[in-house]
KETORSE-564573 format. One record per residue: residue number from 1; x negated, y, z of N, C-alpha, C in turn. Coordinates in nm, 2 decimals, padded with zeros to 4 digits. Layout:
N
KOLBA,lose,nx,ny,nz,cax,cay,caz,cx,cy,cz
KOLBA,NUM,X,Y,Z,X,Y,Z,X,Y,Z
...
END
This chain:
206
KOLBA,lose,nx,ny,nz,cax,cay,caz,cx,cy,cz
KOLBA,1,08.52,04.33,-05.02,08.40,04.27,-04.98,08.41,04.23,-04.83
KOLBA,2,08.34,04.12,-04.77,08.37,04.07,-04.64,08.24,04.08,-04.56
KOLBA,3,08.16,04.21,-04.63,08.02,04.22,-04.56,07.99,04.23,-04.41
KOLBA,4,08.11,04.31,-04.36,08.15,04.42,-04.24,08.17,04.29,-04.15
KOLBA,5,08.16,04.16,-04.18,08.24,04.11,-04.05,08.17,03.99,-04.00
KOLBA,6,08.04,03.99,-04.11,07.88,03.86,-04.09,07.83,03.98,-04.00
KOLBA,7,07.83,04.11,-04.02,07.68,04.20,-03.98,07.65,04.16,-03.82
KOLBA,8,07.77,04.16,-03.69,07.73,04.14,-03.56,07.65,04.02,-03.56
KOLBA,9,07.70,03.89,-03.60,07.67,03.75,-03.60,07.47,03.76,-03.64
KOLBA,10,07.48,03.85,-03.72,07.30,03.85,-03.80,07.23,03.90,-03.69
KOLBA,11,07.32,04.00,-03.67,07.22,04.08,-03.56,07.19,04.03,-03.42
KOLBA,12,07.29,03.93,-03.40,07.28,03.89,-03.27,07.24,03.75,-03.29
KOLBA,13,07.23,03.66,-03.36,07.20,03.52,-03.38,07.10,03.48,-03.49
KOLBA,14,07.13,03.61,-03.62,07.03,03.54,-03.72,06.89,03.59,-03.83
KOLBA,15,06.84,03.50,-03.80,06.70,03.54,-03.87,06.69,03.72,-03.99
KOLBA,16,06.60,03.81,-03.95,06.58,03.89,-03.98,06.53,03.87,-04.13
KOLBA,17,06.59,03.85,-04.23,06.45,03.88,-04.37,06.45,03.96,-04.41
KOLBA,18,06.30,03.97,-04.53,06.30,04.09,-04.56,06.37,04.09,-04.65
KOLBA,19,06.42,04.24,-04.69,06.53,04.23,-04.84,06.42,04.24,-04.94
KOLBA,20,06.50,04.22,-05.05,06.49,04.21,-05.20,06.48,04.32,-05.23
KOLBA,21,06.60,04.43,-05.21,06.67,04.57,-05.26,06.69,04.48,-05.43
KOLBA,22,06.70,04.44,-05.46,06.66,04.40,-05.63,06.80,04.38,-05.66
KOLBA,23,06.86,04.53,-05.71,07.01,04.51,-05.78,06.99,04.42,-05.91
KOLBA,24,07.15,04.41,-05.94,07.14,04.37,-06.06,07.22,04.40,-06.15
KOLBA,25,07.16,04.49,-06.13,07.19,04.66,-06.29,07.09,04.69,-06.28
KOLBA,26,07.07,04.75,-06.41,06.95,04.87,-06.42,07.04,04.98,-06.45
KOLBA,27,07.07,05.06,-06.34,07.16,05.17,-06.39,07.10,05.24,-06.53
KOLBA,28,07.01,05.26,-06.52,06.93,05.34,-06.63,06.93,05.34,-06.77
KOLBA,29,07.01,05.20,-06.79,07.01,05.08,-06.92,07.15,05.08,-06.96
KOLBA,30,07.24,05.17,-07.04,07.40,05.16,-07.04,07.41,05.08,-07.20
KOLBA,31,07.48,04.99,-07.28,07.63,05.04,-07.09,07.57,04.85,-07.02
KOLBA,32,07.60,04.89,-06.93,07.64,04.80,-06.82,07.71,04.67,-06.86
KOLBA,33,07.71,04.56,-06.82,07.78,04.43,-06.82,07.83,04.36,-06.71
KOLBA,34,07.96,04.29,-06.73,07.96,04.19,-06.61,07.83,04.12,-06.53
KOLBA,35,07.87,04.08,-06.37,07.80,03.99,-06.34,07.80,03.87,-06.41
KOLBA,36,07.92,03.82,-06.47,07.97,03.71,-06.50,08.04,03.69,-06.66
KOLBA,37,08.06,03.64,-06.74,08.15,03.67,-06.83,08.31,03.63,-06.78
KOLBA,38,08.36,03.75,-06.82,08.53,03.75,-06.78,08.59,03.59,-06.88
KOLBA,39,08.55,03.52,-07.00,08.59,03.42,-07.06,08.58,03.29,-06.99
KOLBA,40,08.46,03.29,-06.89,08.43,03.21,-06.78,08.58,03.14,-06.70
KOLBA,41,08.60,03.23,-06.68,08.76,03.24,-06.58,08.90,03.29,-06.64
KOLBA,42,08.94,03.13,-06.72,09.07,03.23,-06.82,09.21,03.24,-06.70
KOLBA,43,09.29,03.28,-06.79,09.40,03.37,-06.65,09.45,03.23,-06.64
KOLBA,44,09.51,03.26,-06.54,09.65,03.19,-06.53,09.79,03.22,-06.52
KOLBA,45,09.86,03.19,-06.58,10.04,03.27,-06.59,10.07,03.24,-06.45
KOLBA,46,10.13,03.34,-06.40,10.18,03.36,-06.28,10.09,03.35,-06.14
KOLBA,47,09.97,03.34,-06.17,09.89,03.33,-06.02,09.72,03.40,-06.07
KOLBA,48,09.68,03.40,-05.97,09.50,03.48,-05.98,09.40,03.34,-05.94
KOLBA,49,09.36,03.34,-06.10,09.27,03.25,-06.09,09.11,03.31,-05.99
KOLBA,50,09.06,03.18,-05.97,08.96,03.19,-05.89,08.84,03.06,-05.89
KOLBA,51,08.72,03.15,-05.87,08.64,03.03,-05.91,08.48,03.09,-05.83
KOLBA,52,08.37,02.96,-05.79,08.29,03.05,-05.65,08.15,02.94,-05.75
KOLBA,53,08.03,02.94,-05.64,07.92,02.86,-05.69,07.80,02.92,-05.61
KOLBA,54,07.64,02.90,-05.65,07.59,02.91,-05.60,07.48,03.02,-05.67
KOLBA,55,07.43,03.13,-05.65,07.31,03.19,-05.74,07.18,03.10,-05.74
KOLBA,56,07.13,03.14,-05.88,07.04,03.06,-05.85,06.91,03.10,-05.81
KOLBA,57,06.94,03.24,-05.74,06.79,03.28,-05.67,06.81,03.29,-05.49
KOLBA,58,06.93,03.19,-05.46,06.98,03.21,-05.35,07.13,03.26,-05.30
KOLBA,59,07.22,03.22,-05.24,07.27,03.29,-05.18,07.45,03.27,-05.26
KOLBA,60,07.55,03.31,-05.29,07.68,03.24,-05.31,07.72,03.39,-05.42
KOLBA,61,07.81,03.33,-05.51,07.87,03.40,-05.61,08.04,03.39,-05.61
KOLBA,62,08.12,03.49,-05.61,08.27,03.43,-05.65,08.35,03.55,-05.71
KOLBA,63,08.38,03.49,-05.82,08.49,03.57,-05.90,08.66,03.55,-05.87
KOLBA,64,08.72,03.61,-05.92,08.85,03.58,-05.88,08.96,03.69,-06.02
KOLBA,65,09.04,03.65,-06.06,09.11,03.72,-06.20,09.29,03.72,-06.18
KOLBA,66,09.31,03.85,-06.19,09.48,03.82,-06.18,09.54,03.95,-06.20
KOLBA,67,09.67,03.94,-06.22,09.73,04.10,-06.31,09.78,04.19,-06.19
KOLBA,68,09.77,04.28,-06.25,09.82,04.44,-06.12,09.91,04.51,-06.26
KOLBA,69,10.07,04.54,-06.20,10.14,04.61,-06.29,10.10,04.75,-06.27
KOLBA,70,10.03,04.81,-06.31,09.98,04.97,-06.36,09.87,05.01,-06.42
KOLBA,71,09.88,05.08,-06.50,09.80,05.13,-06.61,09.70,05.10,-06.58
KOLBA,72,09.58,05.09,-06.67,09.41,05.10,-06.63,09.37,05.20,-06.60
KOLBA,73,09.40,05.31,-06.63,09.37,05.42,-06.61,09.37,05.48,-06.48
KOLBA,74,09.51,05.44,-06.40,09.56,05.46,-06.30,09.46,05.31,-06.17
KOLBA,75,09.48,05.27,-06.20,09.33,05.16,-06.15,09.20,05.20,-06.14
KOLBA,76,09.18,05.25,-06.24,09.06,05.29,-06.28,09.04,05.39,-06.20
KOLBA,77,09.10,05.52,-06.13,09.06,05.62,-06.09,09.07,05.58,-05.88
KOLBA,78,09.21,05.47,-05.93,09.17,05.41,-05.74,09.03,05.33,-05.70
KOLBA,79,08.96,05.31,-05.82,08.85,05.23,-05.78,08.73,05.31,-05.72
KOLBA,80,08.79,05.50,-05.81,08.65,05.58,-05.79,08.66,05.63,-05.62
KOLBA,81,08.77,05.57,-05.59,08.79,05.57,-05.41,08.75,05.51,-05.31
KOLBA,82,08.60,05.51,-05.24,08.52,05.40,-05.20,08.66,05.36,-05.08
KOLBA,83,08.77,05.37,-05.02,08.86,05.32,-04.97,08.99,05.23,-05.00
KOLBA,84,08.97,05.23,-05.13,09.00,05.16,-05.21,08.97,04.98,-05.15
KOLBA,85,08.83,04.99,-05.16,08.77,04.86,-05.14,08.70,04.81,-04.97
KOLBA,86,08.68,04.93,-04.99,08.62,04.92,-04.79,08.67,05.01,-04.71
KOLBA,87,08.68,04.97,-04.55,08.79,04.97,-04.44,08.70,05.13,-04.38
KOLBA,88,08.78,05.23,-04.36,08.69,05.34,-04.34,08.72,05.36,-04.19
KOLBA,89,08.79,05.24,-04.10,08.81,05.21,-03.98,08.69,05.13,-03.91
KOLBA,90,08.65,05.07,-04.00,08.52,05.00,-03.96,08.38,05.07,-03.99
KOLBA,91,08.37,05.14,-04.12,08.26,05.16,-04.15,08.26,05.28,-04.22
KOLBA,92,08.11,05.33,-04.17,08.16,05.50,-04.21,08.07,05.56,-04.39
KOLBA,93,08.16,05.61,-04.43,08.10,05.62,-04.56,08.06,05.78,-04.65
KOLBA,94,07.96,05.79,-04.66,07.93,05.91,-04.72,07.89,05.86,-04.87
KOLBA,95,07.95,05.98,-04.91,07.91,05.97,-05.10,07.82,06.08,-05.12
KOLBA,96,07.77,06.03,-05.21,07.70,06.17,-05.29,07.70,06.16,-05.42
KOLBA,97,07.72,06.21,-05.49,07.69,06.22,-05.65,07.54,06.16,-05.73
KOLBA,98,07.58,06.13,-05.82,07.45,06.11,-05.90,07.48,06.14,-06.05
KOLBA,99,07.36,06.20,-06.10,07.38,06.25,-06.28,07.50,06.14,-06.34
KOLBA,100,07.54,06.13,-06.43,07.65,06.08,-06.49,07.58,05.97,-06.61
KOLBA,101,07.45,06.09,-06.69,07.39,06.00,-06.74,07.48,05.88,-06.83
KOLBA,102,07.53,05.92,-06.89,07.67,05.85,-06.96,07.78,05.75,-06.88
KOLBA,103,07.78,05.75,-06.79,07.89,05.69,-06.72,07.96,05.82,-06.67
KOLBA,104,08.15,05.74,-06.66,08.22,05.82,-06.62,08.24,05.88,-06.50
KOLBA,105,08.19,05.77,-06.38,08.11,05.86,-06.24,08.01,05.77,-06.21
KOLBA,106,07.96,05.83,-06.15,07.80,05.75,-06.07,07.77,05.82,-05.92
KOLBA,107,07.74,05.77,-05.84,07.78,05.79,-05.73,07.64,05.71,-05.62
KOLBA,108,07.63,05.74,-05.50,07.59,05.63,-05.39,07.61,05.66,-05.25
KOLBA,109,07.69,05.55,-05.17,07.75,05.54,-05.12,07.65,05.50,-04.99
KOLBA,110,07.66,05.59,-04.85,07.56,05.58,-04.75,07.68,05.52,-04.65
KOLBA,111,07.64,05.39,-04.58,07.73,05.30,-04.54,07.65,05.25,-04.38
KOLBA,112,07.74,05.32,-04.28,07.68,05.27,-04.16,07.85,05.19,-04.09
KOLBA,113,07.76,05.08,-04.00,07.89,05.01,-03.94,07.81,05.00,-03.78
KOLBA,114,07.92,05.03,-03.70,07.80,05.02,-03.56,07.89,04.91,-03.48
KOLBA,115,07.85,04.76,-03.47,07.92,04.63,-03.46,07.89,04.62,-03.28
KOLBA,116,07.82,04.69,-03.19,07.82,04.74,-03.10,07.79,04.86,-03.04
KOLBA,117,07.81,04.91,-02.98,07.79,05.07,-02.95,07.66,05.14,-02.97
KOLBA,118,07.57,05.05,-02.93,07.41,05.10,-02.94,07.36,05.06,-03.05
KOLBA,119,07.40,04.98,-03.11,07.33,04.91,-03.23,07.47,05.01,-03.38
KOLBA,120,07.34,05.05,-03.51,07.41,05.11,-03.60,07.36,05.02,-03.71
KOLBA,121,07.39,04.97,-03.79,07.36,04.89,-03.89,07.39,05.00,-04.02
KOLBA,122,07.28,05.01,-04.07,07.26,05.16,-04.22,07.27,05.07,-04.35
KOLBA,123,07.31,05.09,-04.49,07.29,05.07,-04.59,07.32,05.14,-04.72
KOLBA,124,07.26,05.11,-04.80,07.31,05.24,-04.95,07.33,05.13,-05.08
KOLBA,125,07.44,05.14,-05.09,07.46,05.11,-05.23,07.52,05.22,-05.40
KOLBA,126,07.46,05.19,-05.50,07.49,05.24,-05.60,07.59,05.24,-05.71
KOLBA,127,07.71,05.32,-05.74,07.80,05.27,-05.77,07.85,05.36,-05.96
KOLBA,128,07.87,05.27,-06.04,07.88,05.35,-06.16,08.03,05.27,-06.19
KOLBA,129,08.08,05.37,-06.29,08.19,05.35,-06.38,08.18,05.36,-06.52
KOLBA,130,08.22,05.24,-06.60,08.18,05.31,-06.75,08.36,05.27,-06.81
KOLBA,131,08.38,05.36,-06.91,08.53,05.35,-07.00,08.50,05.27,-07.14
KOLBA,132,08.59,05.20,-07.20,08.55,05.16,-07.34,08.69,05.17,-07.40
KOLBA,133,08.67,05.26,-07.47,08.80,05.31,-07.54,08.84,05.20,-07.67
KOLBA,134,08.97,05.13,-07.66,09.01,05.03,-07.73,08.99,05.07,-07.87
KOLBA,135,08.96,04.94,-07.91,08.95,04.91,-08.05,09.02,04.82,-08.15
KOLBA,136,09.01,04.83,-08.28,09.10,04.73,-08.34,09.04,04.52,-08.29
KOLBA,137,09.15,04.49,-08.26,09.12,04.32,-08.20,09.08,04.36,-08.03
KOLBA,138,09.02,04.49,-08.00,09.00,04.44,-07.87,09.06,04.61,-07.77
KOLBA,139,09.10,04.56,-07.69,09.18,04.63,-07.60,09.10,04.72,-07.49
KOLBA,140,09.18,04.81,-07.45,09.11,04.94,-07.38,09.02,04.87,-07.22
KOLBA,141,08.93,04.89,-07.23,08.84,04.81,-07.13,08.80,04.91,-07.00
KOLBA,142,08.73,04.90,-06.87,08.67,05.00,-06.76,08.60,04.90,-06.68
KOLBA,143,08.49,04.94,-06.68,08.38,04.85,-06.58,08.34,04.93,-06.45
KOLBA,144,08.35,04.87,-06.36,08.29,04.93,-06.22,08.16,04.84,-06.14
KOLBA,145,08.06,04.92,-06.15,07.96,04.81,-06.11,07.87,04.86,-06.00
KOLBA,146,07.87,04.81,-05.89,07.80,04.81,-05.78,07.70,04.72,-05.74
KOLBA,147,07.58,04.75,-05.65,07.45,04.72,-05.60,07.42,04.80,-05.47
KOLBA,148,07.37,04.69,-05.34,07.30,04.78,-05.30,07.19,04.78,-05.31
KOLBA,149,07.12,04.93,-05.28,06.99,04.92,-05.31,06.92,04.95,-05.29
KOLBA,150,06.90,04.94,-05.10,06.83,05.03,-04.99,06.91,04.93,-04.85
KOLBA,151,06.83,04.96,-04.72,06.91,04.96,-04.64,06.89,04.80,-04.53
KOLBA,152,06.98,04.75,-04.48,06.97,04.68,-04.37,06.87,04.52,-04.41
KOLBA,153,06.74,04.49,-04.38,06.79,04.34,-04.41,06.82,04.22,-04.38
KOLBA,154,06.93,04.27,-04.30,07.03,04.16,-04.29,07.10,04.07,-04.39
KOLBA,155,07.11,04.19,-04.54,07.14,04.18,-04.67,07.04,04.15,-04.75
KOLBA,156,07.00,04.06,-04.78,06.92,04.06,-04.90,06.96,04.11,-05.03
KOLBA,157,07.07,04.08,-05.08,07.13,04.11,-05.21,07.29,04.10,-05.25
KOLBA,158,07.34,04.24,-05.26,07.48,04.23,-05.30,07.49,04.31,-05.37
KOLBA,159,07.61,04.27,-05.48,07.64,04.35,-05.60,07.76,04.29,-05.70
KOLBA,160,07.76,04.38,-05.80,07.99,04.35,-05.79,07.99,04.39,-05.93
KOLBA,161,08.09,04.37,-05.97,08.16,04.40,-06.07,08.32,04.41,-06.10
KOLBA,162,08.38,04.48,-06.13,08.54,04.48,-06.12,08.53,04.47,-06.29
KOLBA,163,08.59,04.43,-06.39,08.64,04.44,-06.48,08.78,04.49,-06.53
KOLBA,164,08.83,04.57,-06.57,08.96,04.57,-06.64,08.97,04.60,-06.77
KOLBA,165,09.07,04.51,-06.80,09.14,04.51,-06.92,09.28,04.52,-06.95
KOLBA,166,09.30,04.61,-07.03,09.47,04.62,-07.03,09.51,04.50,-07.10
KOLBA,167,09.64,04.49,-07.08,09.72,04.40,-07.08,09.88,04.46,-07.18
KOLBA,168,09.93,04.58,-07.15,10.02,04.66,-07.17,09.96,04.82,-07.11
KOLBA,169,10.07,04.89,-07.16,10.01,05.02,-07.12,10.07,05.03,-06.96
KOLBA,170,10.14,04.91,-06.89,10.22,04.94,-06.74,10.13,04.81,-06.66
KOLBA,171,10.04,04.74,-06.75,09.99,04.61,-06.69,09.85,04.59,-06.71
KOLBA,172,09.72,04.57,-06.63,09.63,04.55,-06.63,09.56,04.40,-06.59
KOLBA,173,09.47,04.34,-06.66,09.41,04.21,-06.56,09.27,04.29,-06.54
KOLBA,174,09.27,04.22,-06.44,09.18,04.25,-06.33,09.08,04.16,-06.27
KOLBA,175,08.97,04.17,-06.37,08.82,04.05,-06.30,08.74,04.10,-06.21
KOLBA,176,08.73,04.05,-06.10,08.67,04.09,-06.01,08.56,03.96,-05.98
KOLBA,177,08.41,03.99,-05.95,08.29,03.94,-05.96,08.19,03.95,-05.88
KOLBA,178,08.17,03.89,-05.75,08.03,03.97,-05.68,07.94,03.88,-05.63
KOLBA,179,07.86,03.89,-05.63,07.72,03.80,-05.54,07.62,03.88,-05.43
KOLBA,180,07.64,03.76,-05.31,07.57,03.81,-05.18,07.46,03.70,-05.22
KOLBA,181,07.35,03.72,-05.11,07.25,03.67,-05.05,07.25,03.69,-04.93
KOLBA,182,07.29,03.66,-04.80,07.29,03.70,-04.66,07.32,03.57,-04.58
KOLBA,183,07.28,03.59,-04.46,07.28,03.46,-04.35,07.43,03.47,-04.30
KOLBA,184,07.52,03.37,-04.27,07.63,03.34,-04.23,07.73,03.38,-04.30
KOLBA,185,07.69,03.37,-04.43,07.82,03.40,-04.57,07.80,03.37,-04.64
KOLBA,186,07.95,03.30,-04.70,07.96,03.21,-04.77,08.07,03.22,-04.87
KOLBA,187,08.09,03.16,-05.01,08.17,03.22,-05.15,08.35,03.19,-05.05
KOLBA,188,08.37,03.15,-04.93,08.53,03.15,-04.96,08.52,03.32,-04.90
KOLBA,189,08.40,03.36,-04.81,08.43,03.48,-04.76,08.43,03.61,-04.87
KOLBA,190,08.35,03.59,-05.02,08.41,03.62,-05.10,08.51,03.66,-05.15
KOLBA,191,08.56,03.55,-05.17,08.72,03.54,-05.22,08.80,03.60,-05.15
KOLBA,192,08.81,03.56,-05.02,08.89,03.67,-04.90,08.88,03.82,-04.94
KOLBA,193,08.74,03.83,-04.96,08.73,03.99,-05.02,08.81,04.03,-05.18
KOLBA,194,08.79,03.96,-05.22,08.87,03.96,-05.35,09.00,03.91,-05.38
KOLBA,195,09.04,03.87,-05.26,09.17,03.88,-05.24,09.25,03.98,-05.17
KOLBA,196,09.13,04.05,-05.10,09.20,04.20,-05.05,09.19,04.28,-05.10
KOLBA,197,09.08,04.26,-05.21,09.09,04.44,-05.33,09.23,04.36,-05.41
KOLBA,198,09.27,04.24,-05.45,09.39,04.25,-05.54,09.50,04.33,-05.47
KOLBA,199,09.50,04.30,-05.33,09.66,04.32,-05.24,09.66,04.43,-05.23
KOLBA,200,09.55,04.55,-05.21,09.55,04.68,-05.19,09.55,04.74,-05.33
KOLBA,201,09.49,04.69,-05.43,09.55,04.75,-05.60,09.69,04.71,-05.60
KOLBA,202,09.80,04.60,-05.61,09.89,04.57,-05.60,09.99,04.62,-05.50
KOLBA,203,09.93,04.69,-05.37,10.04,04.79,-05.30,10.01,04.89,-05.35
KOLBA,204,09.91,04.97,-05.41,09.94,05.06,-05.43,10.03,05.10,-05.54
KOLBA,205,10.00,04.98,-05.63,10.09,04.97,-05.75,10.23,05.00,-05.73
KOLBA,206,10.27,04.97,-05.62,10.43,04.96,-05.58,10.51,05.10,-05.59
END
């Protein structure tokens, strides 16, 4: 995600609104779905397909799809690593648990970034994992879905989805899906972000 690097620019140049908080999950309601349908964006052999647009209650969308050589499983458990995805150099992160409530973790994630010394910029987002154990015609599945859903509003509205699907039991594809609402961001800054959770799943893969 490339939230961490609009927040100075808001605070110091742009318009204050009020947020939404209005994820889009109802954690409460399993199981859970893409932002997007993964059929949307078919692969491409040898490169990570990618594709962006506009929500239609405001604000920019971008997916991005491409393979990582290692298990899902093994994927799956680097995702339950909020440093995985966000820089713990920039922004400071506390977890706490939440009931499980049939997901395989549930979590929420208390997220401060201080973009100058005096100024702290706070936010919380919600984060669940669900498993779908393969079946005949369709292959072993893991959804990671995040919202935030509290917090600065600088953000009106962000929220994600990671998809995986196995590929082999040594090979995974990997959809990745999120939509902002915020002043001075825009879907390539997306993609930047989803081109850095591929690079960091992919070194670790190594």
């Amino acid at each position: 995600m490339a939230v961490l690097f609009l927040l100075l620019s808001l605070l110091l140049s742009g318009p204050s609104w009020a947020a939404k908080d209005t994820p889009c999950f109802d954690f409460t309601h399993l199981p859970l779905a893409p932002l997007r349908d993964p059929s949307s964006l078919p692969k491409l052999p040898g490169e990570d397909a990618k594709a962006s647009g506009e929500n239609a209650d405001g604000g920019d969308w971008a997916a991005m799809r491409g393979e990582v050589q290692a298990p899902l499983a093994l994927i799956a458990e680097w995702l339950k690593d909020p440093v995985t995805i966000k820089d713990p150099a920039k922004v400071k992160i506390e977890r706490k648990e939440l009931p499980l409530s049939g997901f395989d973790a549930h979590y929420a994630l208390l997220l401060s970034f201080k973009p100058i010394f005096f100024v702290t910029v706070e936010w919380k987002e919600e984060w669940a994992h669900q498993k779908f154990p393969g079946k005949k015609n369709q292959p072993e599945r893991s959804l990671t879905s995040y919202a935030k859903v509290d917090g600065t509003s600088h953000i009106q509205k962000l929220c994600g989805s990671i998809l995986l699907e196995a590929i082999s039991p040594k090979a995974t594809d990997v959809f990745l899906v999120e939509a902002l609402d915020a002043t001075h961001q825009g879907a390539e800054d997306l993609l930047k972000g989803h081109e850095g959770t591929l690079r960091t799943l992919r070194a670790k893969a190594k």
